[in-house]
N, C-alpha and C positions, 0 to 999 in steps of 0.2 A: 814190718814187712821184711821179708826173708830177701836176700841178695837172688835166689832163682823166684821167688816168687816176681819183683822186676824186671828179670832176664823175661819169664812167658811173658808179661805185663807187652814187654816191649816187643819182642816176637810175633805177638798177637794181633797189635796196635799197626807196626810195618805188614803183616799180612792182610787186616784189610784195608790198610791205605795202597798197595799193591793192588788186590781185588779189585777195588772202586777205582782205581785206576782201568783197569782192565777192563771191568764194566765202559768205562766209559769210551775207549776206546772201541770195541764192540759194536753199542751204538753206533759212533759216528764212522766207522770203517762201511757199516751197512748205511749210512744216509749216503756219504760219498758215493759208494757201490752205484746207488740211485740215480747221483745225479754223473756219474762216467756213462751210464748208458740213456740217460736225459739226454745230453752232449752230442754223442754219438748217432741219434735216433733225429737230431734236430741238423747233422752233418750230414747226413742221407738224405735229410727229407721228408722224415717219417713223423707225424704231429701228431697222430691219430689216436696214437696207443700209446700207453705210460709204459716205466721202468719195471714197474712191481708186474702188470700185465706180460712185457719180454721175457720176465724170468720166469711166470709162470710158463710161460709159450718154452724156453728154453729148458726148466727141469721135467717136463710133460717128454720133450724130444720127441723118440718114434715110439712111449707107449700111449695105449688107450688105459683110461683110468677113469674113476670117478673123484669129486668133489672130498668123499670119506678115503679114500686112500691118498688124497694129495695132505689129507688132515694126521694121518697115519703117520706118515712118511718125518712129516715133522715142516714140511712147506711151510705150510699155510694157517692161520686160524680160521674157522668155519665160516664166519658172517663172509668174511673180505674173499676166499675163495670163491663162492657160490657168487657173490657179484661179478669178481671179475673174470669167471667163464664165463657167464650169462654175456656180459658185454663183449667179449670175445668172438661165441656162440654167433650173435648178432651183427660185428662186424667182419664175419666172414673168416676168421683166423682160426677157428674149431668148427670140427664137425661133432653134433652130440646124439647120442639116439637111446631110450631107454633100455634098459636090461632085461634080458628077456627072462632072467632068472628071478631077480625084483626087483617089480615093474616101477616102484619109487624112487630105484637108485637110477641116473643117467651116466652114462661113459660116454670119454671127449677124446678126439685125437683132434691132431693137427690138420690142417688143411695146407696147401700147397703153398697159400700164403702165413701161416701160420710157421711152416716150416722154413720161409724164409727171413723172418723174423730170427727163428733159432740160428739159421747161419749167421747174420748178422751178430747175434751175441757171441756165437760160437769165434768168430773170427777175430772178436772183440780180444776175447779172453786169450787166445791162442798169442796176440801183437803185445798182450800184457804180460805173459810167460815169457816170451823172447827180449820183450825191452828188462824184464826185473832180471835176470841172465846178463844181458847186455849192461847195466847199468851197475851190477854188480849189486842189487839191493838187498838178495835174498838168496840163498843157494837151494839147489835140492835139498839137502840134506836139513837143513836148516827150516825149509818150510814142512819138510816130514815130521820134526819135532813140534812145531807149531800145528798144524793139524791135529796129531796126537794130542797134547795138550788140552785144544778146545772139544775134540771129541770124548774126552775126560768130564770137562766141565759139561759138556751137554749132558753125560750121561748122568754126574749128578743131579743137574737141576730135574731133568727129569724123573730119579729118584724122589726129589722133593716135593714133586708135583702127586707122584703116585701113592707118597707110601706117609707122607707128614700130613696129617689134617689139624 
């Protein structure tokens, strides 16, 4: 074996121990995510409705959508969407009416308490920007690179989803 064939060997080897690091962080940055607004929702008062549910209610905000544009968009997988507006739908936190263009597809907005849900997260998130600021965790400029970053990685993966069979 050649002195650079070792050097990629090892190159390689630290990029996906890096990777599956990142993976794994990923994950659980999104369970925590879940159980910060678990926390929060149970600080209020609010038992009713889950975490995955608020974020729906919070990325929906003030448009009306369907189920295939919240799939679109990159939200949601289809099954776990379509339940949790249905249960939404039901407990009063969306209004839903079919399309009158096609009559299969339904569009959802928010309802008034649907919408206070979203304050709730919106307010969430706003005490979260201020304390990472305040606590010196993260700067602007610093989370602009990290965004970029993972909007790299999305767009891969979703390369890999479209175009690798």
């Amino acid at each position: 074996m050649s002195i650079h064939a070792s050097v990629d060997r090892n190159g390689a080897n630290a990029m996906l121990d890096g990777y599956l690091e990142a993976l794994a962080l990923v994950e659980r940055l999104h369970r925590l995510l879940l159980d910060v607004i678990k926390d929060e929702f149970e600080r209020v008062g609010i038992l009713e409705i889950n975490a995955v549910q608020a974020l729906l209610l919070f990325n929906i905000g003030d448009n009306e959508v369907t189920a295939g544009e919240l799939k679109t968009r990159g939200y949601y997988q289809g099954s776990n969407v379509s339940y949790n507006l249905k249960k939404l739908v039901d407990m009063g936190y969306m209004h839903h009416q079919r399309c009158e263009i096609d009559r299969r597809s339904v569009r959802v907005r928010l309802t008034p308490r649907g919408r206070e849900i979203r304050d709730i997260i919106s307010a969430l998130f706003a005490r979260h920007a201020d304390g990472l600021i305040a606590k010196n965790v993260i700067d602007h400029g610093t989370l602009g690179d990290m965004s970029t970053t993972l909007r790299r990685m999305e767009r891969y993966w979703t390369d890999q989803i479209r175009y690798i069979y």
